[in-house]
PQR file of N, CA, C, O and H, with PARSE charges and radii, in Angstrom:
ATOM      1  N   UNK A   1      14.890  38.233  17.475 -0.4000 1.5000
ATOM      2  CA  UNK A   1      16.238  38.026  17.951 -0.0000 2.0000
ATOM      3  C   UNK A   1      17.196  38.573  16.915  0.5500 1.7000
ATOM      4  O   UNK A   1      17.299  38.009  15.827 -0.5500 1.4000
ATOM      5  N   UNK A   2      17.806  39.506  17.173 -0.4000 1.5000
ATOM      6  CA  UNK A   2      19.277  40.078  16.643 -0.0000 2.0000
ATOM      7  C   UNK A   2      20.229  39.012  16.123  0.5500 1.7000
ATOM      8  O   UNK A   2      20.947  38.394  16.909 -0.5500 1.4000
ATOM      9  H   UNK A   2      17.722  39.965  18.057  0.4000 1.0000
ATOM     10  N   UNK A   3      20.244  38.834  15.100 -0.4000 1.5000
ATOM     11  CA  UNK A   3      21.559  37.974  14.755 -0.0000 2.0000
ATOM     12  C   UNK A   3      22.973  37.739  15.272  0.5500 1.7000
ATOM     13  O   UNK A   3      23.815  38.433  14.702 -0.5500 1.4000
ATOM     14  H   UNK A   3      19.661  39.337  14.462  0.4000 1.0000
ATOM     15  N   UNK A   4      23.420  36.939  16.199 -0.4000 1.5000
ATOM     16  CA  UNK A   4      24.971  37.417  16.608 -0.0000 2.0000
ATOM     17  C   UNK A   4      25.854  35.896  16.578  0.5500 1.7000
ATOM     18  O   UNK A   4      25.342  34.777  16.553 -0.5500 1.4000
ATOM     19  H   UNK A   4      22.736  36.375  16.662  0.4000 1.0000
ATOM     20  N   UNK A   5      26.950  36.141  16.585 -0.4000 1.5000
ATOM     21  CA  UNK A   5      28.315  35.031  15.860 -0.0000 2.0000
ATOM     22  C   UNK A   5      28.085  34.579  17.616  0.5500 1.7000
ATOM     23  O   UNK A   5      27.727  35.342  18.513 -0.5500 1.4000
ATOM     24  H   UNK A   5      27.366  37.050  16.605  0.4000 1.0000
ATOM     25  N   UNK A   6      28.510  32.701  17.766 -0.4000 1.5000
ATOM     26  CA  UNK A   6      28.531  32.526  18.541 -0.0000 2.0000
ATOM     27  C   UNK A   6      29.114  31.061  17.586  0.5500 1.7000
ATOM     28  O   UNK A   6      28.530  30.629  16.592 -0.5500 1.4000
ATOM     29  H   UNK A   6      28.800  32.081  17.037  0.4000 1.0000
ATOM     30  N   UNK A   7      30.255  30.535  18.122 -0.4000 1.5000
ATOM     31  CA  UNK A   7      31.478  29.576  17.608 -0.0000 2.0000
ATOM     32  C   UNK A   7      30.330  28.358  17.438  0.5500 1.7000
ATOM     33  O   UNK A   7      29.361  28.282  18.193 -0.5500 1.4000
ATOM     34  H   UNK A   7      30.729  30.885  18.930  0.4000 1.0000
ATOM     35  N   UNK A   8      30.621  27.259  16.151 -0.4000 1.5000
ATOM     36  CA  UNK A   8      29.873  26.144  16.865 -0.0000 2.0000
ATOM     37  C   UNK A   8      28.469  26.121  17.246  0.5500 1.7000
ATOM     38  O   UNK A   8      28.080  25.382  18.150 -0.5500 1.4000
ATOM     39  H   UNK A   8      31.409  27.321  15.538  0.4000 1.0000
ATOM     40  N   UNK A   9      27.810  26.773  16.704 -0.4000 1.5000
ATOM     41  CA  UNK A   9      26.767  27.389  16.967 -0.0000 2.0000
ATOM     42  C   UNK A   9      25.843  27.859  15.255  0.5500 1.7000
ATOM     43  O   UNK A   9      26.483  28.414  14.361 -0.5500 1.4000
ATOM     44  H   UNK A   9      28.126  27.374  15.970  0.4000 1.0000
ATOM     45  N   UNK A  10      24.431  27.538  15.094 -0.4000 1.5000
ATOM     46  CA  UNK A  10      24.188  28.608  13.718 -0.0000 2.0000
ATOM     47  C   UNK A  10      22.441  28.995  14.477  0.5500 1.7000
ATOM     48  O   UNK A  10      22.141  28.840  15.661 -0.5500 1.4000
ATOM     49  H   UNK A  10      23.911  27.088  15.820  0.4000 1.0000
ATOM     50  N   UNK A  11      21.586  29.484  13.428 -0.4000 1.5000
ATOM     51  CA  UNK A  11      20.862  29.781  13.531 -0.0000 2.0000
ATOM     52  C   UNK A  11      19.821  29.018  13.364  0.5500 1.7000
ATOM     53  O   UNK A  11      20.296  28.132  12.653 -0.5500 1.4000
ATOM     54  H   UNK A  11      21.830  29.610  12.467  0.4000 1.0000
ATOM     55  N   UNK A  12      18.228  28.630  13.607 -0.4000 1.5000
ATOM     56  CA  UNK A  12      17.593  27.755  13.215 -0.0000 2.0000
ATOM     57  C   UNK A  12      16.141  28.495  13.607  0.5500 1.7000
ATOM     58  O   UNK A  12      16.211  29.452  14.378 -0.5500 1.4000
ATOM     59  H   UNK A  12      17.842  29.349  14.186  0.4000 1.0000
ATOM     60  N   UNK A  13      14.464  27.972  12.964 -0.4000 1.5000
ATOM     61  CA  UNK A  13      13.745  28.684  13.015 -0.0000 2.0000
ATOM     62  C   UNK A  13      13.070  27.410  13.618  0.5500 1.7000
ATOM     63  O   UNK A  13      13.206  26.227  13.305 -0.5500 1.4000
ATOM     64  H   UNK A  13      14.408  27.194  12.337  0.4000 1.0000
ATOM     65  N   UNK A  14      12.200  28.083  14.702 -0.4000 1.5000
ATOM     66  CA  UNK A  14      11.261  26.633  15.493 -0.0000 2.0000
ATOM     67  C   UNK A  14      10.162  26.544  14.802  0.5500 1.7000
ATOM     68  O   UNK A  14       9.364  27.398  14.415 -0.5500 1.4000
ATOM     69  H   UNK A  14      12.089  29.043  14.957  0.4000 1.0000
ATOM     70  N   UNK A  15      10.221  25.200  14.671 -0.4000 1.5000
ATOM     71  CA  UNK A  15       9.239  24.842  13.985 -0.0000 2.0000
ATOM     72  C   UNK A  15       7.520  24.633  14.423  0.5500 1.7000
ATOM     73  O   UNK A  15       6.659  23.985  13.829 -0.5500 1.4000
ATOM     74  H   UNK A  15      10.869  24.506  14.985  0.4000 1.0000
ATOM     75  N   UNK A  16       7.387  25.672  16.038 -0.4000 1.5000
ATOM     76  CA  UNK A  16       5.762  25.493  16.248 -0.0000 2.0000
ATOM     77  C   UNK A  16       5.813  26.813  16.068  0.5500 1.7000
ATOM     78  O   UNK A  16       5.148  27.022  15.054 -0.5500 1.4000
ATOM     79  H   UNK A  16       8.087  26.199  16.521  0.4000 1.0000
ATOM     80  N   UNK A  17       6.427  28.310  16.678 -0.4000 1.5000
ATOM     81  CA  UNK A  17       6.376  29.673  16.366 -0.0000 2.0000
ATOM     82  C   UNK A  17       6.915  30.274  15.779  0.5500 1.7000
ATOM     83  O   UNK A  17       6.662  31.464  15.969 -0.5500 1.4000
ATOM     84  H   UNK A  17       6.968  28.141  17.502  0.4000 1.0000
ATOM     85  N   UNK A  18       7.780  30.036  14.906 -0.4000 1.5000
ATOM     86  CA  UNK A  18       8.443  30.915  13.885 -0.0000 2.0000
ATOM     87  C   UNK A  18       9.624  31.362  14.407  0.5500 1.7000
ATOM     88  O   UNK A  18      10.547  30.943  13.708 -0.5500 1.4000
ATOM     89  H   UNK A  18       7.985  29.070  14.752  0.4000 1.0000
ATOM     90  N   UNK A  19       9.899  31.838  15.061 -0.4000 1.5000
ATOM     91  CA  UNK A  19      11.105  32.193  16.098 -0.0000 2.0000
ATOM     92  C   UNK A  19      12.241  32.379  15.490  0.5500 1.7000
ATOM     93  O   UNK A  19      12.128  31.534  14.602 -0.5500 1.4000
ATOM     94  H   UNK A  19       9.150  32.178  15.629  0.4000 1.0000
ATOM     95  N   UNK A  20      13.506  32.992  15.279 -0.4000 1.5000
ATOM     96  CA  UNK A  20      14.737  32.505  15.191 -0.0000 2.0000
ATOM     97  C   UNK A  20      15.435  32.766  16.287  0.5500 1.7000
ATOM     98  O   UNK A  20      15.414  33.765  17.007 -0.5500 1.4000
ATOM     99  H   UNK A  20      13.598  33.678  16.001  0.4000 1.0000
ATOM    100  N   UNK A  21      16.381  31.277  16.394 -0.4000 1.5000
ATOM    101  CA  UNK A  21      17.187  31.181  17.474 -0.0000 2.0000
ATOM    102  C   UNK A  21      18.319  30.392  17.369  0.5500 1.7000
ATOM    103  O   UNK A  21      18.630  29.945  16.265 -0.5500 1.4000
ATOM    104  H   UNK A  21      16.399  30.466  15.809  0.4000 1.0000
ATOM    105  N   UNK A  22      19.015  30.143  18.400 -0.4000 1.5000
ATOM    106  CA  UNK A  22      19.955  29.667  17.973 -0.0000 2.0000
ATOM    107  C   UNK A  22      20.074  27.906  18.177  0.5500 1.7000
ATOM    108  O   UNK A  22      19.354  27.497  19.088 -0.5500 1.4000
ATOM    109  H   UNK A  22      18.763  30.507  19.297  0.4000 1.0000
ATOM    110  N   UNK A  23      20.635  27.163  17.675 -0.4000 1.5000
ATOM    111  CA  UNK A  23      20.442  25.809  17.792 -0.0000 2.0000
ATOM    112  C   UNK A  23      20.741  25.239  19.136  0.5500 1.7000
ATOM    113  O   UNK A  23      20.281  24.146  19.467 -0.5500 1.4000
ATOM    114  H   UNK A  23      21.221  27.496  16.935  0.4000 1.0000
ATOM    115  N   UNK A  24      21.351  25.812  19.764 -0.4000 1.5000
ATOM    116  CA  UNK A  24      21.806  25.546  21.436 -0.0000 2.0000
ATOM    117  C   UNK A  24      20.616  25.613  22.245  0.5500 1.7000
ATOM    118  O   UNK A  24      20.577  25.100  23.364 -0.5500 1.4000
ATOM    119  H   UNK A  24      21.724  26.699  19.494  0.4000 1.0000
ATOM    120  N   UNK A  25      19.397  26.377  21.596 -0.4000 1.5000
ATOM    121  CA  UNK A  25      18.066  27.136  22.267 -0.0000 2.0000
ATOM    122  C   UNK A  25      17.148  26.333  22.042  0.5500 1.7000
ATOM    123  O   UNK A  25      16.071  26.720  22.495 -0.5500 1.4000
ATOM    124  H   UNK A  25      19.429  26.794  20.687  0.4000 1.0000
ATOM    125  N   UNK A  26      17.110  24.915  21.287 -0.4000 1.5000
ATOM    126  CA  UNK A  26      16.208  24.405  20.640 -0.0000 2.0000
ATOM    127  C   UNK A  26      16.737  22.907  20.788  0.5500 1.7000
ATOM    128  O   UNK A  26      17.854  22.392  20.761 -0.5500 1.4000
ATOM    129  H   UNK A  26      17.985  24.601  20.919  0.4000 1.0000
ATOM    130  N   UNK A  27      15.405  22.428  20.960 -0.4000 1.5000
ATOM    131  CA  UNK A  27      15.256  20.814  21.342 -0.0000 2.0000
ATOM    132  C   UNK A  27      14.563  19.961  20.016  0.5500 1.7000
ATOM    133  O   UNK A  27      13.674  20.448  19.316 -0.5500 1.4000
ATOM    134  H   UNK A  27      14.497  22.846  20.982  0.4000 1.0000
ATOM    135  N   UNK A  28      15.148  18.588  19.811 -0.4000 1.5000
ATOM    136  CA  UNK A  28      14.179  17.885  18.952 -0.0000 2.0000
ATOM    137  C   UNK A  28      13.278  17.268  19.872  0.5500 1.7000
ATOM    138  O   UNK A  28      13.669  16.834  20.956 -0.5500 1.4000
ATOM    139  H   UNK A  28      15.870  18.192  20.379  0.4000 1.0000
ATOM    140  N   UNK A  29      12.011  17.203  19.467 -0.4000 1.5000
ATOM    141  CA  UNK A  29      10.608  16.457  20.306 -0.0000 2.0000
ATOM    142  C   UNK A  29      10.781  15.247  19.859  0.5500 1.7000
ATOM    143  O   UNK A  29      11.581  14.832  19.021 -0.5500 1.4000
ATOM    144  H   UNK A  29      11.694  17.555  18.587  0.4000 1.0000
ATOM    145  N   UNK A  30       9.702  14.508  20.682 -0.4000 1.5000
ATOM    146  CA  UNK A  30       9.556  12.971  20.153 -0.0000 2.0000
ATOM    147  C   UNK A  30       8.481  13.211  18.582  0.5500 1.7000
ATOM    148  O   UNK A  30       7.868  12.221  18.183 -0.5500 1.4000
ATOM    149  H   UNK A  30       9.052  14.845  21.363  0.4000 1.0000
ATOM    150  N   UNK A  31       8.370  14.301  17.949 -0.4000 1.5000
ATOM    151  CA  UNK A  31       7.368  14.131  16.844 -0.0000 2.0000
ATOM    152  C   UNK A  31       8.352  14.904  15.877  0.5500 1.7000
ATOM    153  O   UNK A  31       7.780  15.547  14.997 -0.5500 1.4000
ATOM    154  H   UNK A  31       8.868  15.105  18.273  0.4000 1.0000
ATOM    155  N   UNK A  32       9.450  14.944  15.886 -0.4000 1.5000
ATOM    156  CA  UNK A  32      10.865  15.438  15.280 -0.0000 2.0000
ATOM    157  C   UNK A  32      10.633  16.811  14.660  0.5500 1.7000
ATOM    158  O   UNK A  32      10.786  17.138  13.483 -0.5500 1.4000
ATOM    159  H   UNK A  32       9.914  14.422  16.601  0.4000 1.0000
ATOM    160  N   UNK A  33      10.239  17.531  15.676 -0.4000 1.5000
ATOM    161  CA  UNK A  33       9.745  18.953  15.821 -0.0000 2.0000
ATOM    162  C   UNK A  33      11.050  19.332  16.206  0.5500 1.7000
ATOM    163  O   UNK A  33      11.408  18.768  17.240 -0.5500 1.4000
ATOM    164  H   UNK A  33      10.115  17.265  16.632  0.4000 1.0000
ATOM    165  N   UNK A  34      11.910  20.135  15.692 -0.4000 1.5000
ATOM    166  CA  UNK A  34      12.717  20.887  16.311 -0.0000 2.0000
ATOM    167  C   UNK A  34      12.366  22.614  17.086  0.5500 1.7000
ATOM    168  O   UNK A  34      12.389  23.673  16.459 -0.5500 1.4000
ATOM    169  H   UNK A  34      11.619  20.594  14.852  0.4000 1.0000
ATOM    170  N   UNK A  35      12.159  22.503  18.092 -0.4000 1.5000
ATOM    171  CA  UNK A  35      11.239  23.497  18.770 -0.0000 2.0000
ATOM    172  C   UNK A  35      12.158  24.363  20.081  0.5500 1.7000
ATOM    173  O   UNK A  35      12.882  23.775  20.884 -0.5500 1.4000
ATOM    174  H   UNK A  35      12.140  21.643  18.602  0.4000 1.0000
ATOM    175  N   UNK A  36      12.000  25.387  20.067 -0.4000 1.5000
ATOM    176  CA  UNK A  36      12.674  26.151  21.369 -0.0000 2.0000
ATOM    177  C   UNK A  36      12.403  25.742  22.552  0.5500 1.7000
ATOM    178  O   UNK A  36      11.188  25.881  22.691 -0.5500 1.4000
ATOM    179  H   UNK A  36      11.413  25.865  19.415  0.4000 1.0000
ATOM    180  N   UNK A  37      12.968  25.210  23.708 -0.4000 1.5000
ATOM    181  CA  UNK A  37      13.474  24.841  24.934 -0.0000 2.0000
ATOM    182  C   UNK A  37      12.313  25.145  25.919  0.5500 1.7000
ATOM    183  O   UNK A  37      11.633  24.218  26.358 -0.5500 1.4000
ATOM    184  H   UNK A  37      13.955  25.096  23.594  0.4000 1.0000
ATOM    185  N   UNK A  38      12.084  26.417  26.265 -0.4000 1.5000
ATOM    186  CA  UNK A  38      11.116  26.891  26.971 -0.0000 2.0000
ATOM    187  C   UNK A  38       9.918  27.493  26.525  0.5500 1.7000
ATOM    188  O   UNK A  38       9.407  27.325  27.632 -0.5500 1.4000
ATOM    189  H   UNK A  38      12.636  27.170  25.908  0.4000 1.0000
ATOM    190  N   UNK A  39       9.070  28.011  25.925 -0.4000 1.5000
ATOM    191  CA  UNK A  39       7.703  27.907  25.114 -0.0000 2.0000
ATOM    192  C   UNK A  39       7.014  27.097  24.601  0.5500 1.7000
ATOM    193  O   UNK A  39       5.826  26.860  24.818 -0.5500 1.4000
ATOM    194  H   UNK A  39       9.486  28.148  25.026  0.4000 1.0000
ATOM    195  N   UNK A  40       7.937  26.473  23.665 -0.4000 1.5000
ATOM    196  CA  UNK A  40       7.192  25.492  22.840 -0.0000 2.0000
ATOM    197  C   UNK A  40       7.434  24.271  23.031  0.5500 1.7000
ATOM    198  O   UNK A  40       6.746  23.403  22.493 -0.5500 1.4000
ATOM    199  H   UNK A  40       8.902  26.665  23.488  0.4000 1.0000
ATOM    200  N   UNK A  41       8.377  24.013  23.771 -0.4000 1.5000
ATOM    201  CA  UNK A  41       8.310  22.516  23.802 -0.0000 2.0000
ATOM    202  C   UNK A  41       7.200  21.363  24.998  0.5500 1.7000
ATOM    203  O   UNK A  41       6.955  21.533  26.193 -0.5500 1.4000
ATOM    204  H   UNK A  41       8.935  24.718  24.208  0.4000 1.0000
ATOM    205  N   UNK A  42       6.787  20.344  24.147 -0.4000 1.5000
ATOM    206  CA  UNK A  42       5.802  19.548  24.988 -0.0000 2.0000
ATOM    207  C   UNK A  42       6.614  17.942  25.036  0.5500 1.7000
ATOM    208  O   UNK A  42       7.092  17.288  24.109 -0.5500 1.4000
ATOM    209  H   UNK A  42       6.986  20.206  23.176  0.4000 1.0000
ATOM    210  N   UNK A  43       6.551  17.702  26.221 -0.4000 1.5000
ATOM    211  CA  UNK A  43       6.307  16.452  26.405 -0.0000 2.0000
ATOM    212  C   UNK A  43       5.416  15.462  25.939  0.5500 1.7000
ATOM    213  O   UNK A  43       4.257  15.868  25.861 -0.5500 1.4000
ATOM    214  H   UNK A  43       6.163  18.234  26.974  0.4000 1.0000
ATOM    215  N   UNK A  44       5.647  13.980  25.517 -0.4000 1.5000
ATOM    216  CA  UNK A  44       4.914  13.285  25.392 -0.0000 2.0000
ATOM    217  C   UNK A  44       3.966  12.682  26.045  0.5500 1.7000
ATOM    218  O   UNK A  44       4.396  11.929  26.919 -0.5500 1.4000
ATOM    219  H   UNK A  44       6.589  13.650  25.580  0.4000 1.0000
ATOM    220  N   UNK A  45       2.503  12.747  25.917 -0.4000 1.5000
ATOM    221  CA  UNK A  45       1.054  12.410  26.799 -0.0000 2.0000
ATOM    222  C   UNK A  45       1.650  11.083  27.658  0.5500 1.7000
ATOM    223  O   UNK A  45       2.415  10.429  26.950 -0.5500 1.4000
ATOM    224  H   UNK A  45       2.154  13.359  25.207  0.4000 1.0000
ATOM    225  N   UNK A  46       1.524  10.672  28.671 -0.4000 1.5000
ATOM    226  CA  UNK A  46       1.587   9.735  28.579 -0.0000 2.0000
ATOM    227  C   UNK A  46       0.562   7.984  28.580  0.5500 1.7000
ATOM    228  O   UNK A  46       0.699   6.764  28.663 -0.5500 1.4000
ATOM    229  H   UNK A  46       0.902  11.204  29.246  0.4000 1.0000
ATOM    230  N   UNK A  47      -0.747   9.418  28.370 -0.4000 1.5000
ATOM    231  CA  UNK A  47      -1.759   8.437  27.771 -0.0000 2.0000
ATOM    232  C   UNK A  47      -1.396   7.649  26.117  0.5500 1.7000
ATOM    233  O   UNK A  47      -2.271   6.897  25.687 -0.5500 1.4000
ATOM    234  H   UNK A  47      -0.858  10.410  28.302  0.4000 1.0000
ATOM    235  N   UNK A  48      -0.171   7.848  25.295 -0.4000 1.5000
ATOM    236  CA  UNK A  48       0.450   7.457  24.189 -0.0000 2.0000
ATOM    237  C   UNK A  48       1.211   6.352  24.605  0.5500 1.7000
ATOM    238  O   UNK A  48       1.493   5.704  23.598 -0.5500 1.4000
ATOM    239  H   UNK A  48       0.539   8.459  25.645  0.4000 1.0000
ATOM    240  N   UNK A  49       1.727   5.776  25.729 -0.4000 1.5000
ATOM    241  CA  UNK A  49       2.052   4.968  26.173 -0.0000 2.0000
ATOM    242  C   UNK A  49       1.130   3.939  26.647  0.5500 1.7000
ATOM    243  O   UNK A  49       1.800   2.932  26.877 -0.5500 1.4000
ATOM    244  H   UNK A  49       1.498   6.303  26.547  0.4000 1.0000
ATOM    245  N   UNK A  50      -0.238   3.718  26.923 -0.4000 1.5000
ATOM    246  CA  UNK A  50      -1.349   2.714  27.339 -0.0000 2.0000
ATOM    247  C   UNK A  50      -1.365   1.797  26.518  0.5500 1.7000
ATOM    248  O   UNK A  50      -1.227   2.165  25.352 -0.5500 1.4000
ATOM    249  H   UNK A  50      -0.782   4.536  26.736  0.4000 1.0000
ATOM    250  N   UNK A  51      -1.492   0.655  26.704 -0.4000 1.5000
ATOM    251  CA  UNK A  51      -1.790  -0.663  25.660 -0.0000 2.0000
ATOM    252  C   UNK A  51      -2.851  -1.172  26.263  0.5500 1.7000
ATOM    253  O   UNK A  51      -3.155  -0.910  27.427 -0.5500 1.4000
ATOM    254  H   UNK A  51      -1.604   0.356  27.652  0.4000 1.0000
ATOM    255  N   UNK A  52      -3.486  -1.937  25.503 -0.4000 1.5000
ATOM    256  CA  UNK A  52      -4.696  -2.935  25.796 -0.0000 2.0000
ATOM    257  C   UNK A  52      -4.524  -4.005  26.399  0.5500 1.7000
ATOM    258  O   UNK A  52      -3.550  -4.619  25.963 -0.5500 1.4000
ATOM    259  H   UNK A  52      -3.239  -2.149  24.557  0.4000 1.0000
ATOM    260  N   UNK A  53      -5.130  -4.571  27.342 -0.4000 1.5000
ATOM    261  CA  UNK A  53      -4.715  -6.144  27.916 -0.0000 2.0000
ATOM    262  C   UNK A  53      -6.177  -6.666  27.338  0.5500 1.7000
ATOM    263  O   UNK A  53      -7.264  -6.119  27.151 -0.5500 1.4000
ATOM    264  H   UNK A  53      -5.921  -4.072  27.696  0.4000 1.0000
ATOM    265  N   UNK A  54      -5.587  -8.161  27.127 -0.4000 1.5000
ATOM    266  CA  UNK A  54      -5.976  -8.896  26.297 -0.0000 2.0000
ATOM    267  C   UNK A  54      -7.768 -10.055  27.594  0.5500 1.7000
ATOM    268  O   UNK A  54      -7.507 -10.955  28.392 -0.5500 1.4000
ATOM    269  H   UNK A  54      -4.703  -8.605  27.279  0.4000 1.0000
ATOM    270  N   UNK A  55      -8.681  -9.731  27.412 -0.4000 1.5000
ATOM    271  CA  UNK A  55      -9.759 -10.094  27.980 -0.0000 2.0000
ATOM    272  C   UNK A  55     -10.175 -11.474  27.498  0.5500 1.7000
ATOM    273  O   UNK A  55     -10.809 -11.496  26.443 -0.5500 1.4000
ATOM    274  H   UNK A  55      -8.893  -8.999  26.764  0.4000 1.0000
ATOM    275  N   UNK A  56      -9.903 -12.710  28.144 -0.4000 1.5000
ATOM    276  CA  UNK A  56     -10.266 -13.764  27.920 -0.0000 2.0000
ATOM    277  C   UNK A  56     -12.040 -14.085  28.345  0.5500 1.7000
ATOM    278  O   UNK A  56     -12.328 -14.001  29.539 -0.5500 1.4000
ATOM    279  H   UNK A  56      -9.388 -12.693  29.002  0.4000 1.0000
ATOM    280  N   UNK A  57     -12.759 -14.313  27.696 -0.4000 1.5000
ATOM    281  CA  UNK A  57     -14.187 -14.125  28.317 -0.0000 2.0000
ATOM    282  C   UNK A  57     -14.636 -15.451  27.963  0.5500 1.7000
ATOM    283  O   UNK A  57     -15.826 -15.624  27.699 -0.5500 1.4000
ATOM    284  H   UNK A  57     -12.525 -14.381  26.727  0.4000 1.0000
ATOM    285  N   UNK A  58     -13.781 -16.441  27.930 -0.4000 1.5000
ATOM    286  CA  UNK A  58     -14.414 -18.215  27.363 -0.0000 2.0000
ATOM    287  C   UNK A  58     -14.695 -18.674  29.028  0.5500 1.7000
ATOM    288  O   UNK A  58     -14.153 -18.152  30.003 -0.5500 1.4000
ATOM    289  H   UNK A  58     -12.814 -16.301  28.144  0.4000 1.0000
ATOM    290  N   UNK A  59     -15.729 -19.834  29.046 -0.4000 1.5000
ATOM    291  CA  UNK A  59     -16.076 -19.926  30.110 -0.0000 2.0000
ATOM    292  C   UNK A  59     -15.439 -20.965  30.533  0.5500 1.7000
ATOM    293  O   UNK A  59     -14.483 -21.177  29.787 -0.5500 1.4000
ATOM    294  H   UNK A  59     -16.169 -20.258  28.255  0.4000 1.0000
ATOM    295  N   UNK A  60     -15.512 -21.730  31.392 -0.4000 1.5000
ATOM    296  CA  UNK A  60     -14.554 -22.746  31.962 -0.0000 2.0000
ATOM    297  C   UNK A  60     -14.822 -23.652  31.597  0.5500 1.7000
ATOM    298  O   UNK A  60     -13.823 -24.340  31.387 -0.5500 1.4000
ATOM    299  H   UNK A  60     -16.288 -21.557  31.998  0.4000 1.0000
ATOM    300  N   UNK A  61     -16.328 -24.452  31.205 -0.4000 1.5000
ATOM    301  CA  UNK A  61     -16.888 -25.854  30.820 -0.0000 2.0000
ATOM    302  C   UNK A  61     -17.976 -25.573  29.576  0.5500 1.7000
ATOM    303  O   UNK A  61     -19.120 -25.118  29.608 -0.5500 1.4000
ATOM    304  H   UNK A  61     -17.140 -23.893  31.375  0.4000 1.0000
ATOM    305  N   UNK A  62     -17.188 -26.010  28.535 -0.4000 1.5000
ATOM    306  CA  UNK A  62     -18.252 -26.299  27.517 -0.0000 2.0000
ATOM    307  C   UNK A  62     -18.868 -27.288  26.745  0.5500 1.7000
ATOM    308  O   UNK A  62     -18.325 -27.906  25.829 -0.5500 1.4000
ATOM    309  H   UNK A  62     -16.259 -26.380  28.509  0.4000 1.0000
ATOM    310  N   UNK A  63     -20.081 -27.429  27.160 -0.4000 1.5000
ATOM    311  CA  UNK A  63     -20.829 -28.799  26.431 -0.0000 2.0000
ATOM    312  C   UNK A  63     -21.547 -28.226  25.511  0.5500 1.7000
ATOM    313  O   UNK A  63     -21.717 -27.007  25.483 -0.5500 1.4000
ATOM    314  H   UNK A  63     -20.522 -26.927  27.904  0.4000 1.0000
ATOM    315  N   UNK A  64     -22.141 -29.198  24.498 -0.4000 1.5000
ATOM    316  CA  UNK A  64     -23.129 -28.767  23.503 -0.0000 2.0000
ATOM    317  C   UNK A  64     -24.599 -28.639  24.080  0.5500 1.7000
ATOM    318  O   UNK A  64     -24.663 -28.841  25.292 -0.5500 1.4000
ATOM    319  H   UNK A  64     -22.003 -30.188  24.521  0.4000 1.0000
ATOM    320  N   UNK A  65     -25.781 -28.346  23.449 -0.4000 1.5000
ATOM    321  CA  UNK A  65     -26.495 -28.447  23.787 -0.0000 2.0000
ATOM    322  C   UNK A  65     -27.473 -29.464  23.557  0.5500 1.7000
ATOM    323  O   UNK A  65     -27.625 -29.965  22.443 -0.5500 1.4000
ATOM    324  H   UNK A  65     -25.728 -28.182  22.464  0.4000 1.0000
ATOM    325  N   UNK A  66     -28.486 -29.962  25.071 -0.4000 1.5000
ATOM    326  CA  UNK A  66     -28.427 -31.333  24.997 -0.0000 2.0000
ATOM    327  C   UNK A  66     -30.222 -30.927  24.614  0.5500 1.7000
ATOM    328  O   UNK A  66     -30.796 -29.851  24.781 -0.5500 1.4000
ATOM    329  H   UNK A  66     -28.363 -29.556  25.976  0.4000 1.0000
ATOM    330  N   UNK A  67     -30.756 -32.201  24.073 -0.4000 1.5000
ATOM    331  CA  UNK A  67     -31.972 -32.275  23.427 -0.0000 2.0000
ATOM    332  C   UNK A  67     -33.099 -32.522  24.155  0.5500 1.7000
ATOM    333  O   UNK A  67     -32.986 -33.354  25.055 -0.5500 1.4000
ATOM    334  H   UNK A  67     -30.290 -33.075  23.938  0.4000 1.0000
ATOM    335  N   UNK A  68     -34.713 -31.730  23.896 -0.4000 1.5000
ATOM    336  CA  UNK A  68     -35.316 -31.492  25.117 -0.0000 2.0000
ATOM    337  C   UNK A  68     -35.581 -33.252  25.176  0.5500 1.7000
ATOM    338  O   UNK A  68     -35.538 -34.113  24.298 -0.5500 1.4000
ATOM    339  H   UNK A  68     -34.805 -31.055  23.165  0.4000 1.0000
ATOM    340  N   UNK A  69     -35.897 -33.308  26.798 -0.4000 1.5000
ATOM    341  CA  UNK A  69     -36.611 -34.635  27.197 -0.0000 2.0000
ATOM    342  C   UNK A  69     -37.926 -34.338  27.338  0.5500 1.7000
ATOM    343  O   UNK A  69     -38.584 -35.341  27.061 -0.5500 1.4000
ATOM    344  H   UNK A  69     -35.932 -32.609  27.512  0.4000 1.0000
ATOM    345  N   UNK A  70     -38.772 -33.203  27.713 -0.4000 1.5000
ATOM    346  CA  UNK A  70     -39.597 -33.494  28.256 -0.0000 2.0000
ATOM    347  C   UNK A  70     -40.595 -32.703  27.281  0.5500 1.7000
ATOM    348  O   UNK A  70     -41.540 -32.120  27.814 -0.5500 1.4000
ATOM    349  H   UNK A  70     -38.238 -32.388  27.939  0.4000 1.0000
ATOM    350  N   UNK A  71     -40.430 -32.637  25.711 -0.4000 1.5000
ATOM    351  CA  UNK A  71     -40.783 -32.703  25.067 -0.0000 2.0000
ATOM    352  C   UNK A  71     -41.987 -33.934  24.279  0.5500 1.7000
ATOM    353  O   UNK A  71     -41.750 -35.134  24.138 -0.5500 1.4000
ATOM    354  H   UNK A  71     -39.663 -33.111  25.279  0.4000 1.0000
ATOM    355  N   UNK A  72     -43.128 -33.295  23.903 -0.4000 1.5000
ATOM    356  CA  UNK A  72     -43.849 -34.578  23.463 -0.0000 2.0000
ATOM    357  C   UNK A  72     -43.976 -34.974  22.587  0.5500 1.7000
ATOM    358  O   UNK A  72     -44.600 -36.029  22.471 -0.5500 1.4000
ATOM    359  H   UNK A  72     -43.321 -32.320  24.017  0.4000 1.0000
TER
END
């Protein structure tokens, strides 16, 4: 890209391809990648959003264990 004056505006290099462009052309990511608009930029998985639910596996009635009877 040719260098050119544009008000309010500077230059900046993306940080996945090297690129220079201009800061109007370039997005911050959620991984504070400042990256160009259309090539390089990715969305966040949204398998990064999944949490674990919590598995209760206790049983409903618990006694100890009782001693044999029919033991000799």
């Amino acid at each position: 890209m040719k260098p050119y004056f544009k008000p309010g505006d500077w230059n900046v290099i993306c940080d996945r391809c090297g690129r220079r462009r201009k800061a109007s052309q370039c997005v911050m990511e959620w991984d504070n990648l400042f990256v160009c608009q259309t090539p390089c930029f990715e969305t966040r998985h949204p398998q990064d959003f999944v949490t674990g639910k919590i598995d209760h596996q206790n049983v409903p009635i618990n006694r100890k264990e009782q001693p044999y009877k029919f033991v000799s």
